[in-house]
PDB file of N, CA, C and O in Angstrom:
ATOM      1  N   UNK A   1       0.841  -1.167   0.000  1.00  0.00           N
ATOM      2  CA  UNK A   1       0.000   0.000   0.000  1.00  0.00           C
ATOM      3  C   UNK A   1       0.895   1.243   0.000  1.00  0.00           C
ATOM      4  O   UNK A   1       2.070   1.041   0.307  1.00  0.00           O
ATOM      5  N   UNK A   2       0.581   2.322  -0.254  1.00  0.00           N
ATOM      6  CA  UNK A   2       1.435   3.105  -0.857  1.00  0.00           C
ATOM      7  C   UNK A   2       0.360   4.773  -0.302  1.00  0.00           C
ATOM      8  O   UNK A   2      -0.720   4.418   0.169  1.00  0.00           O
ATOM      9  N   UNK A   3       0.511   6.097  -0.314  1.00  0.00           N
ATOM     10  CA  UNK A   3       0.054   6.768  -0.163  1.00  0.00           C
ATOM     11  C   UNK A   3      -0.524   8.029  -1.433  1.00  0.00           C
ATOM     12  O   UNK A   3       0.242   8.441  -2.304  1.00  0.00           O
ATOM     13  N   UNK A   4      -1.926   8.479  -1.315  1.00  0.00           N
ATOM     14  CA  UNK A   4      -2.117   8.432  -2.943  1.00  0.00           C
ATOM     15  C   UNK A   4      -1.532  10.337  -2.749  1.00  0.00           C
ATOM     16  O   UNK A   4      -1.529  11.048  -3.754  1.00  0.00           O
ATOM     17  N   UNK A   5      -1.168  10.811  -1.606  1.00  0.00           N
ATOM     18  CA  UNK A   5      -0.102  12.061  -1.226  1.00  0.00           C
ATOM     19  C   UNK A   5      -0.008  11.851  -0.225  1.00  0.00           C
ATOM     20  O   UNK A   5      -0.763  11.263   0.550  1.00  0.00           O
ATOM     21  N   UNK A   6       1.235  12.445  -0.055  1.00  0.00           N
ATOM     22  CA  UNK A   6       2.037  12.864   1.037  1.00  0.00           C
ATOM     23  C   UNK A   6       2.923  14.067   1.224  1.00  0.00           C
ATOM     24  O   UNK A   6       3.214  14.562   0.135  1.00  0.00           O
ATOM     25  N   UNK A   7       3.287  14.504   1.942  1.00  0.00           N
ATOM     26  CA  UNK A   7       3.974  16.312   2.758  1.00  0.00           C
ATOM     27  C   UNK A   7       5.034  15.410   3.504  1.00  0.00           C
ATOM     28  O   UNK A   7       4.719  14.477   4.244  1.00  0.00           O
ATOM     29  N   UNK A   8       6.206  15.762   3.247  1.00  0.00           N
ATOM     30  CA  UNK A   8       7.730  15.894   3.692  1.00  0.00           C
ATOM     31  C   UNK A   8       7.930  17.862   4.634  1.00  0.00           C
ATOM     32  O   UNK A   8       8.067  18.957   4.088  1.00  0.00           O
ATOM     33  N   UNK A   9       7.892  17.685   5.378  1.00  0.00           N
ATOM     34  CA  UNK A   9       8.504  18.983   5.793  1.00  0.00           C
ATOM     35  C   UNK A   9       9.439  19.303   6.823  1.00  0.00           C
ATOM     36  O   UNK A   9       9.591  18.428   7.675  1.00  0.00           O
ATOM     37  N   UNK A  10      10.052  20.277   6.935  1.00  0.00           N
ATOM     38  CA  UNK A  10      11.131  20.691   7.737  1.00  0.00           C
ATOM     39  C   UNK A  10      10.761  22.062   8.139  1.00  0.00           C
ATOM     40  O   UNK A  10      10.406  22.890   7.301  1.00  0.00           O
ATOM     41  N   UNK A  11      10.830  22.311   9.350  1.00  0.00           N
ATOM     42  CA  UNK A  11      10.626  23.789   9.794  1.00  0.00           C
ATOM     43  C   UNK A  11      10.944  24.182  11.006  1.00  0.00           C
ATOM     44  O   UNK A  11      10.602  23.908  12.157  1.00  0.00           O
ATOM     45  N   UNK A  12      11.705  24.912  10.459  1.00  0.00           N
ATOM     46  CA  UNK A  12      13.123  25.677  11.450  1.00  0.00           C
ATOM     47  C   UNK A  12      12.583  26.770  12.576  1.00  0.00           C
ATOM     48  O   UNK A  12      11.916  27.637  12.014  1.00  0.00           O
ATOM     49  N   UNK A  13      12.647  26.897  13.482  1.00  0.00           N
ATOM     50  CA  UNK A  13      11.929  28.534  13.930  1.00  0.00           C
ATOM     51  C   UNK A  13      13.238  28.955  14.638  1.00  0.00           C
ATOM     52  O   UNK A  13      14.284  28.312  14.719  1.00  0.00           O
ATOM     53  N   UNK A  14      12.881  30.452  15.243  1.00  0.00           N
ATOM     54  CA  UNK A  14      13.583  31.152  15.733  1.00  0.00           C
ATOM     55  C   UNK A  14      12.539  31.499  16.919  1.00  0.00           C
ATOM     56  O   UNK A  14      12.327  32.711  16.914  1.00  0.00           O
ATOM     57  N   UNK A  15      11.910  30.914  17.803  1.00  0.00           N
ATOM     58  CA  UNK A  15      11.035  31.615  18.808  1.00  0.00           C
ATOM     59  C   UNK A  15       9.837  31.365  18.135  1.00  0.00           C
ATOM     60  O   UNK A  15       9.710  30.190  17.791  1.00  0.00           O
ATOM     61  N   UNK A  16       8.788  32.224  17.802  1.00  0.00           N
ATOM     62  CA  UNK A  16       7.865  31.406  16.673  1.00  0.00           C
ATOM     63  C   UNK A  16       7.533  32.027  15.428  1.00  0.00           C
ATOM     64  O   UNK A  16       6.428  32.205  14.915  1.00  0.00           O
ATOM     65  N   UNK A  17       8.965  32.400  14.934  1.00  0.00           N
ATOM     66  CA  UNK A  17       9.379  32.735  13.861  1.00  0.00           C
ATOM     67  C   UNK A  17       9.902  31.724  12.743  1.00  0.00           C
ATOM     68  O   UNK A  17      10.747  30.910  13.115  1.00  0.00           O
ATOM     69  N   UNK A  18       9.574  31.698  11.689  1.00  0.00           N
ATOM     70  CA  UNK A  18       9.782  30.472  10.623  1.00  0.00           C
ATOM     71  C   UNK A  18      11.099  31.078  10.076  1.00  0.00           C
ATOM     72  O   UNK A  18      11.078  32.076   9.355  1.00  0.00           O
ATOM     73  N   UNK A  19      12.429  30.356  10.492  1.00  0.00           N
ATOM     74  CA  UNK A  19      13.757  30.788   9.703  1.00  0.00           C
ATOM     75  C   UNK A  19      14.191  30.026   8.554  1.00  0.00           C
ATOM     76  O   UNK A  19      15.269  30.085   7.963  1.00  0.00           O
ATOM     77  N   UNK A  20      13.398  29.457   8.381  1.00  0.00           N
ATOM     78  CA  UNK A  20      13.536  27.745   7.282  1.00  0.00           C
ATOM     79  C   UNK A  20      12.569  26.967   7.226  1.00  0.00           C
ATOM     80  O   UNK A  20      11.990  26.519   8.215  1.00  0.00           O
ATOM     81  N   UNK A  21      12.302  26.734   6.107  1.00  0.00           N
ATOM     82  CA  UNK A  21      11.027  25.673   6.194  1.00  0.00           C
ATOM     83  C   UNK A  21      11.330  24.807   4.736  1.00  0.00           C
ATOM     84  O   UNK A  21      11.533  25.571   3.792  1.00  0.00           O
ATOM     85  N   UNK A  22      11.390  23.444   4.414  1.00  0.00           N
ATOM     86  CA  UNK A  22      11.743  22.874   3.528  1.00  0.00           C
ATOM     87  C   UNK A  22      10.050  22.232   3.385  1.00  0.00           C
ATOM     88  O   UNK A  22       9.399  21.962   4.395  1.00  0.00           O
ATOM     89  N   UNK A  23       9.500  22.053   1.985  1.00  0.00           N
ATOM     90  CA  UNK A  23       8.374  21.078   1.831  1.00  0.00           C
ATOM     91  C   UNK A  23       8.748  20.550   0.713  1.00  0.00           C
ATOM     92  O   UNK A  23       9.256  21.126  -0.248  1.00  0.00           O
ATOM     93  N   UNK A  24       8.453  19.257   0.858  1.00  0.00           N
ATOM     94  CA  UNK A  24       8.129  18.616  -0.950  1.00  0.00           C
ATOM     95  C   UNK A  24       6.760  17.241  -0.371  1.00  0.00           C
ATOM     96  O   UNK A  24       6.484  16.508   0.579  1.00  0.00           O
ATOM     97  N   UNK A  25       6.331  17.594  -1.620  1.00  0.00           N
ATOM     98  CA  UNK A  25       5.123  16.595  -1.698  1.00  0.00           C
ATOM     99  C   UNK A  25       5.157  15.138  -2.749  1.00  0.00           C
ATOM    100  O   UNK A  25       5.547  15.104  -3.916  1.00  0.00           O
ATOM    101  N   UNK A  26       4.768  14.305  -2.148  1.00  0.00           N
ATOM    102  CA  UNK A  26       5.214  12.624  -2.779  1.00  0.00           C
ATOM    103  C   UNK A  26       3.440  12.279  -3.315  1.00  0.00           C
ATOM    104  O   UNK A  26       2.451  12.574  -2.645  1.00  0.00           O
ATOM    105  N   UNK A  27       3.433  11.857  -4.156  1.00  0.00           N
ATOM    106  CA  UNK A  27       2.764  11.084  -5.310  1.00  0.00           C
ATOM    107  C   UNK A  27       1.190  12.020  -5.989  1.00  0.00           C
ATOM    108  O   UNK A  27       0.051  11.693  -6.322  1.00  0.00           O
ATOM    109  N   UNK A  28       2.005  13.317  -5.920  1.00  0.00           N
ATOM    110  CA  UNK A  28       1.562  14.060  -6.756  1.00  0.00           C
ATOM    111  C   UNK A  28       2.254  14.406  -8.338  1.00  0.00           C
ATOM    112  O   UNK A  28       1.751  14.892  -9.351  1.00  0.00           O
ATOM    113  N   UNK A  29       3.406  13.995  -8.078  1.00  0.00           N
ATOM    114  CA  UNK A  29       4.104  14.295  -9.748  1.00  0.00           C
ATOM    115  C   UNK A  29       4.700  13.143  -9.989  1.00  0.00           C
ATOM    116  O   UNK A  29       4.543  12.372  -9.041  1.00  0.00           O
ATOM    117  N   UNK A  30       5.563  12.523 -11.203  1.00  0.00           N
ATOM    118  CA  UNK A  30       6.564  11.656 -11.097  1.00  0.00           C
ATOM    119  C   UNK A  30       7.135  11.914 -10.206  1.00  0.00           C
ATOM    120  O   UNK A  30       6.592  11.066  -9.499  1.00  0.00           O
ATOM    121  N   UNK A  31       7.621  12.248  -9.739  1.00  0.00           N
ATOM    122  CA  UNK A  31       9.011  12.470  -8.745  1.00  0.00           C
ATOM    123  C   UNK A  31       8.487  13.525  -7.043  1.00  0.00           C
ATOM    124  O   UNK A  31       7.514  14.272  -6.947  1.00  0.00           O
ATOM    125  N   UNK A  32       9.407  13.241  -6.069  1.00  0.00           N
ATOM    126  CA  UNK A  32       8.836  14.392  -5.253  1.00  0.00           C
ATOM    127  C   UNK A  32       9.129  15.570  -6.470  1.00  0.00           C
ATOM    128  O   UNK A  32       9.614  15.764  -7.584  1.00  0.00           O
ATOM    129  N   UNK A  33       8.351  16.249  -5.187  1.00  0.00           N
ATOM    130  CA  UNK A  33       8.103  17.816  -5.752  1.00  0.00           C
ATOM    131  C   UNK A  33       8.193  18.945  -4.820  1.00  0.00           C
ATOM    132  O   UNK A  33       7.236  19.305  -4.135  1.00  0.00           O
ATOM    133  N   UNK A  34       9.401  19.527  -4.798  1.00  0.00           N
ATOM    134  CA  UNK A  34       9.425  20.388  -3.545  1.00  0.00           C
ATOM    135  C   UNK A  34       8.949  22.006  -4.315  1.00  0.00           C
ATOM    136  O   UNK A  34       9.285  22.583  -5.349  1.00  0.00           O
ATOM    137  N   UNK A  35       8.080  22.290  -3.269  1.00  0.00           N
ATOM    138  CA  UNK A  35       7.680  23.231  -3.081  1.00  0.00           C
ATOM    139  C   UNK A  35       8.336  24.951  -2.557  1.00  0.00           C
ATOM    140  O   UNK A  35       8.253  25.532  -1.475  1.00  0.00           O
ATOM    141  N   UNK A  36       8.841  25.274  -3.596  1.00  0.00           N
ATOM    142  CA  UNK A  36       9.644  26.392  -3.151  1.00  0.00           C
ATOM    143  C   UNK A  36       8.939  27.603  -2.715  1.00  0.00           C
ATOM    144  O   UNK A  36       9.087  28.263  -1.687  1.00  0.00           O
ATOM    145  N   UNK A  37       8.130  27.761  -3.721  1.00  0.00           N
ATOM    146  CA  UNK A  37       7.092  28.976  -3.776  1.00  0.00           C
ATOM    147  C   UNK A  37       6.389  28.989  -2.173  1.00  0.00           C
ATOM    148  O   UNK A  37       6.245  29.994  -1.477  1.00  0.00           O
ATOM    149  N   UNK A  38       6.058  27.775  -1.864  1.00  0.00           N
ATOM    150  CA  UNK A  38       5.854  28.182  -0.441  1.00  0.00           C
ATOM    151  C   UNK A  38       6.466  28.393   0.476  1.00  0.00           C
ATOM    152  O   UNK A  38       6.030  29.154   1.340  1.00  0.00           O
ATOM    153  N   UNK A  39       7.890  27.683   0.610  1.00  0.00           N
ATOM    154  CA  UNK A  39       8.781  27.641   1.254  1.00  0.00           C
ATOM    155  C   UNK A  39       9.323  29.124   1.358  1.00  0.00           C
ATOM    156  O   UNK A  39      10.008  29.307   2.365  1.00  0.00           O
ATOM    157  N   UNK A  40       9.210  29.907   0.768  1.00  0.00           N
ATOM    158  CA  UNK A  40       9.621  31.333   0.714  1.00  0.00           C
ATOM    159  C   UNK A  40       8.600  32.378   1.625  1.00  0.00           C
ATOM    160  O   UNK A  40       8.907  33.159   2.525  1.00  0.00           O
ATOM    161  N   UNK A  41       7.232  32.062   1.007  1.00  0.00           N
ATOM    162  CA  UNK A  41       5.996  32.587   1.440  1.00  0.00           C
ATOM    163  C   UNK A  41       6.105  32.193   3.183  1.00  0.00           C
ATOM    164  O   UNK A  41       5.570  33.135   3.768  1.00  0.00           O
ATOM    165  N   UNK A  42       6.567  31.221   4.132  1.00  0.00           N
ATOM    166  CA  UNK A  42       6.616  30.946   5.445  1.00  0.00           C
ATOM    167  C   UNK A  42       8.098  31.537   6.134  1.00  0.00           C
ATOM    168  O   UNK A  42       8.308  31.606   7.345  1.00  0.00           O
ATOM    169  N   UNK A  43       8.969  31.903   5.153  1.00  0.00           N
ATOM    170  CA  UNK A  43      10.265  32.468   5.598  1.00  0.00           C
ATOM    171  C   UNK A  43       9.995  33.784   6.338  1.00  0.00           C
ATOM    172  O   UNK A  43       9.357  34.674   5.775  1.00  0.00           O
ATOM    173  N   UNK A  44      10.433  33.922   7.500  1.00  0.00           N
ATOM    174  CA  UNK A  44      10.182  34.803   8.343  1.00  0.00           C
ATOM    175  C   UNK A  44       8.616  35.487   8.765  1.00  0.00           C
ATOM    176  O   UNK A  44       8.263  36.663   8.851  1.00  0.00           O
ATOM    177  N   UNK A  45       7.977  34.382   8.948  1.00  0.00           N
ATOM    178  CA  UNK A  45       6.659  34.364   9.275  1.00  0.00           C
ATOM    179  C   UNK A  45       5.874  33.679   9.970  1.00  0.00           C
ATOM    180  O   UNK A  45       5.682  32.516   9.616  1.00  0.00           O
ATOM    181  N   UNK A  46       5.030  34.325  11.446  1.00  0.00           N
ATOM    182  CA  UNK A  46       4.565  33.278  12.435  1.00  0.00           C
ATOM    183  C   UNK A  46       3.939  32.239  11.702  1.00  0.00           C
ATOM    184  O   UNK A  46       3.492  32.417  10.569  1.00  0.00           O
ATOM    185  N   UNK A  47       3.891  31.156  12.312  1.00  0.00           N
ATOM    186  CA  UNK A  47       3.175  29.734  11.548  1.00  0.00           C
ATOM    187  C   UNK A  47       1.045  29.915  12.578  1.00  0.00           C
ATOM    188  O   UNK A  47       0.592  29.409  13.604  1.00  0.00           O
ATOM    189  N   UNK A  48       0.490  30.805  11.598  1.00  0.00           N
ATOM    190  CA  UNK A  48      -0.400  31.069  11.671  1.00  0.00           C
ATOM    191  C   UNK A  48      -1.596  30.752  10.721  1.00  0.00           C
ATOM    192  O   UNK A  48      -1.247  30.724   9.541  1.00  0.00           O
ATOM    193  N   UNK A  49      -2.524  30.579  10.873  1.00  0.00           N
ATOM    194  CA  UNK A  49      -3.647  30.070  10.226  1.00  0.00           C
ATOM    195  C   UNK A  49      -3.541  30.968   8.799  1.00  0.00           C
ATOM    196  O   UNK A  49      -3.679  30.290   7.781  1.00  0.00           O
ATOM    197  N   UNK A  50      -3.318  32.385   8.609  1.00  0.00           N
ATOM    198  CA  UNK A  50      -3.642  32.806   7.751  1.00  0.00           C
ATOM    199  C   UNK A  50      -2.157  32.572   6.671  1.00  0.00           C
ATOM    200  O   UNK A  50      -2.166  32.613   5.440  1.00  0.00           O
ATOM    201  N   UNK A  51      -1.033  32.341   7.510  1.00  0.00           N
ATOM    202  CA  UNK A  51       0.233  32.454   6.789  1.00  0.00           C
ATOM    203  C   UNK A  51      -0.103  30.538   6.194  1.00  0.00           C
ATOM    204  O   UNK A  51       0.158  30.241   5.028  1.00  0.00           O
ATOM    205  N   UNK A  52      -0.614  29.581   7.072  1.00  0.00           N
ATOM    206  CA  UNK A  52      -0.639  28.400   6.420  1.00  0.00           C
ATOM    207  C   UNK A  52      -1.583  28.664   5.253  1.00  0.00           C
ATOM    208  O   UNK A  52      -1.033  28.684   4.152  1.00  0.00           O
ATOM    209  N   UNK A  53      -2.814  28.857   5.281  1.00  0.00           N
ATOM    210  CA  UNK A  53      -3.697  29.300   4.287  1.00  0.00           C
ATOM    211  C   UNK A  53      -3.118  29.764   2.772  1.00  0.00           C
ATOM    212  O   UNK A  53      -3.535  29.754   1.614  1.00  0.00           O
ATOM    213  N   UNK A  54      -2.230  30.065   3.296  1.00  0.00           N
ATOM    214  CA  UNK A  54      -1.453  31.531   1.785  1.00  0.00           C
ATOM    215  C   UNK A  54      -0.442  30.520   1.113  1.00  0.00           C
ATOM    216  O   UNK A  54      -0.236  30.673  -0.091  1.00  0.00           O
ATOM    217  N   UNK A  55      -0.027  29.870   1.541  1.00  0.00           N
ATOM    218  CA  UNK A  55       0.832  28.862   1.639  1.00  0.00           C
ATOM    219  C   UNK A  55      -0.090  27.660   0.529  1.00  0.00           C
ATOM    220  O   UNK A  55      -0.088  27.373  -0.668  1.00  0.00           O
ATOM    221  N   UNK A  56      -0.790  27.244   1.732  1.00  0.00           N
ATOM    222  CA  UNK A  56      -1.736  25.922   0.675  1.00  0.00           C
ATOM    223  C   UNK A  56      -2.310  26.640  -0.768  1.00  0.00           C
ATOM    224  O   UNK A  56      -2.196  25.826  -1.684  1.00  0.00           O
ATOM    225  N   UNK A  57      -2.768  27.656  -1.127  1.00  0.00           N
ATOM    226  CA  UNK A  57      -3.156  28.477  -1.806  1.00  0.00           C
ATOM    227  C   UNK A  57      -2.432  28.223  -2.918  1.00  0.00           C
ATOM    228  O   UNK A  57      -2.851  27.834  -4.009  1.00  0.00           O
ATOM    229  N   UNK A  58      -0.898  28.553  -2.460  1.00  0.00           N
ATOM    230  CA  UNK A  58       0.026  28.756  -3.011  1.00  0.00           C
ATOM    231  C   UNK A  58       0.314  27.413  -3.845  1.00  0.00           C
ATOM    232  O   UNK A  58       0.431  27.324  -5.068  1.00  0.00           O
ATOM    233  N   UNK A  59       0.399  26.410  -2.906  1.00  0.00           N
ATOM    234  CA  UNK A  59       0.875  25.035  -3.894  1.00  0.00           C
ATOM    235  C   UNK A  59      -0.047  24.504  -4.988  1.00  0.00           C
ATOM    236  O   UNK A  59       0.194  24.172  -6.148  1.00  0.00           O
ATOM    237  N   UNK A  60      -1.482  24.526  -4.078  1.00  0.00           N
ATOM    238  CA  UNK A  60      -2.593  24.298  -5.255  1.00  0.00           C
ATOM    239  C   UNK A  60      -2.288  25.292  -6.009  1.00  0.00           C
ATOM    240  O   UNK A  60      -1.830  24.675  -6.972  1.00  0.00           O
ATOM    241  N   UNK A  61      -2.151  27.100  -6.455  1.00  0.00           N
ATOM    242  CA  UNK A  61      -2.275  27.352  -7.441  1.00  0.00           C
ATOM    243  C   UNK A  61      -1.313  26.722  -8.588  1.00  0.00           C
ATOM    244  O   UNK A  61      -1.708  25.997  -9.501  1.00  0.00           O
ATOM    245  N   UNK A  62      -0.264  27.049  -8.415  1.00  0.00           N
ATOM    246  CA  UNK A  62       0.680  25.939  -9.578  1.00  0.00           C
ATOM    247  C   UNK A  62       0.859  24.645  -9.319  1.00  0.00           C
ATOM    248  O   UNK A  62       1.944  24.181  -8.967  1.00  0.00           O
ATOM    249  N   UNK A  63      -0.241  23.942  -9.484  1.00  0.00           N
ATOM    250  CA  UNK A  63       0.097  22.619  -9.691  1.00  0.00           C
ATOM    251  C   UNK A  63      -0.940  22.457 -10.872  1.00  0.00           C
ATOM    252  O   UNK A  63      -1.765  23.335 -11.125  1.00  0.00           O
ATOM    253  N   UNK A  64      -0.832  21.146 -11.655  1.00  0.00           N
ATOM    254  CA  UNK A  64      -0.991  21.125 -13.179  1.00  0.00           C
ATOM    255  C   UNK A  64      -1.625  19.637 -13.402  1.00  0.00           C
ATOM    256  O   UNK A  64      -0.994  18.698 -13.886  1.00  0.00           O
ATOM    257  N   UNK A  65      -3.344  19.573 -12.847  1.00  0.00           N
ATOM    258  CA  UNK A  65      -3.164  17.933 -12.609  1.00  0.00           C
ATOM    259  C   UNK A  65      -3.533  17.512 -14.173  1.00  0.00           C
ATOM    260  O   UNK A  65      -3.719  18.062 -15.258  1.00  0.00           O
ATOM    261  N   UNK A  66      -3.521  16.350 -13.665  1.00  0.00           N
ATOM    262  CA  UNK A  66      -3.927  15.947 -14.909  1.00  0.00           C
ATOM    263  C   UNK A  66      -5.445  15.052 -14.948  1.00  0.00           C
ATOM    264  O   UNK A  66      -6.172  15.023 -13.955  1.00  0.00           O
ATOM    265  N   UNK A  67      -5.842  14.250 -16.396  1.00  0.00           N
ATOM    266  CA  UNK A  67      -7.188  14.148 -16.359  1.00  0.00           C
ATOM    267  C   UNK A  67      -7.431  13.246 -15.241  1.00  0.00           C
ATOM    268  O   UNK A  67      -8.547  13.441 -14.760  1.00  0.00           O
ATOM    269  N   UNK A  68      -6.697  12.227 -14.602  1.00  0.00           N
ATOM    270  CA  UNK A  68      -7.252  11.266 -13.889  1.00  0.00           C
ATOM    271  C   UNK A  68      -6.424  11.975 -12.458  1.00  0.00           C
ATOM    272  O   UNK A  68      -6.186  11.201 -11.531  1.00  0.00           O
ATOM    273  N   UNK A  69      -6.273  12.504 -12.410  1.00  0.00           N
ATOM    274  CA  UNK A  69      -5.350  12.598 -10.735  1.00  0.00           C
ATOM    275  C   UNK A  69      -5.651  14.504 -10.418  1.00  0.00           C
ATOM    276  O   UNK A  69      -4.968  15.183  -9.651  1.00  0.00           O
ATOM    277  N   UNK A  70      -6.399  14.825 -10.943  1.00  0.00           N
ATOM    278  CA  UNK A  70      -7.406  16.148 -10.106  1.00  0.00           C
ATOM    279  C   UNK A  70      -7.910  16.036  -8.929  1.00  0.00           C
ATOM    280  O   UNK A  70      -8.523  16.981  -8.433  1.00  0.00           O
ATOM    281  N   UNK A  71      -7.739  14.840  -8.264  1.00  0.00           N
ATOM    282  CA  UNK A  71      -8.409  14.726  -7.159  1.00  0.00           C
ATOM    283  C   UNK A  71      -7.006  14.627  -5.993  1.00  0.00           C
ATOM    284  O   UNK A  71      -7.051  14.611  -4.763  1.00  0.00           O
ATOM    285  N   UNK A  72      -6.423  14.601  -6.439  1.00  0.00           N
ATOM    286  CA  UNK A  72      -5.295  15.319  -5.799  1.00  0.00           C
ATOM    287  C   UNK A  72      -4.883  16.747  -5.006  1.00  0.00           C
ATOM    288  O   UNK A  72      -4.082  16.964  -4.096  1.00  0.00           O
ATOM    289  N   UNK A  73      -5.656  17.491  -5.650  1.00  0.00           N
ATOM    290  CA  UNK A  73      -5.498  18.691  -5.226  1.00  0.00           C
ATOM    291  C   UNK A  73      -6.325  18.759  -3.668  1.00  0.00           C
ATOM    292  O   UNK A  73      -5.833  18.869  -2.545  1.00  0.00           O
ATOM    293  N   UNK A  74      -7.201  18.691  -3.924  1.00  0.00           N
ATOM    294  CA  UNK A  74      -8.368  18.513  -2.665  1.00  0.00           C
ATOM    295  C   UNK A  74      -7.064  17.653  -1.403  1.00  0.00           C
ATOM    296  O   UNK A  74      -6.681  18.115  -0.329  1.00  0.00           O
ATOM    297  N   UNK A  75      -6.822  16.851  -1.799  1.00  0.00           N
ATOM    298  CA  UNK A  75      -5.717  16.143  -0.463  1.00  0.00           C
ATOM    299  C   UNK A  75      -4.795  16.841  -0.504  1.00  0.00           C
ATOM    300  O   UNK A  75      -4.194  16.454   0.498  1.00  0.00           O
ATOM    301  N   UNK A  76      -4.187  17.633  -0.934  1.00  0.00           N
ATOM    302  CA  UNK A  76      -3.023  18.197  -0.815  1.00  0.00           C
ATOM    303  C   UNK A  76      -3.435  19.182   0.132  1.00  0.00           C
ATOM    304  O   UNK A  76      -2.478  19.380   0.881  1.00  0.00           O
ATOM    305  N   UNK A  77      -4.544  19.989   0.495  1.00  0.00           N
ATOM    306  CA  UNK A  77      -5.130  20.574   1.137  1.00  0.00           C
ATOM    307  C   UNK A  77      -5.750  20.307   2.311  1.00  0.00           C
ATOM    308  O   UNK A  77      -6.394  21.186   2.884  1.00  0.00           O
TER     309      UNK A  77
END
């Protein structure tokens, strides 16, 4: 059995300040897929409902499903 997604993450703080945060997501593309665009968007920013929000936003907007695996997005979320 296998997972139809998954979230890898790393997140660094400084107090509850985000100084680093690494993501990549597994069996959404061939290959992981790290997520930079968000990873930037949480850099120096409390880990707050609205900063996670902006974030998920963020990965669903550029991602590119395809005809059978659109239902992906919804779990990634």
């Amino acid at each position: 059995m296998f997972a139809l997604a998954s979230v890898a993450a790393q997140i660094d703080f400084d107090g509850d300040v985000v100084i680093r945060a690494q993501i990549v997501l597994g069996g959404v593309a061939p290959k992981p897929w790290r997520v930079l665009e968000a990873e930037a968007i949480l850099q120096n920013e409390q880990l707050d409902d609205f900063t996670i929000n902006r974030t998920v936003e963020t990965i669903t907007a550029s991602s590119q499903p395809l005809q059978y695996n659109r239902y992906k997005i919804a779990l990634i979320k």
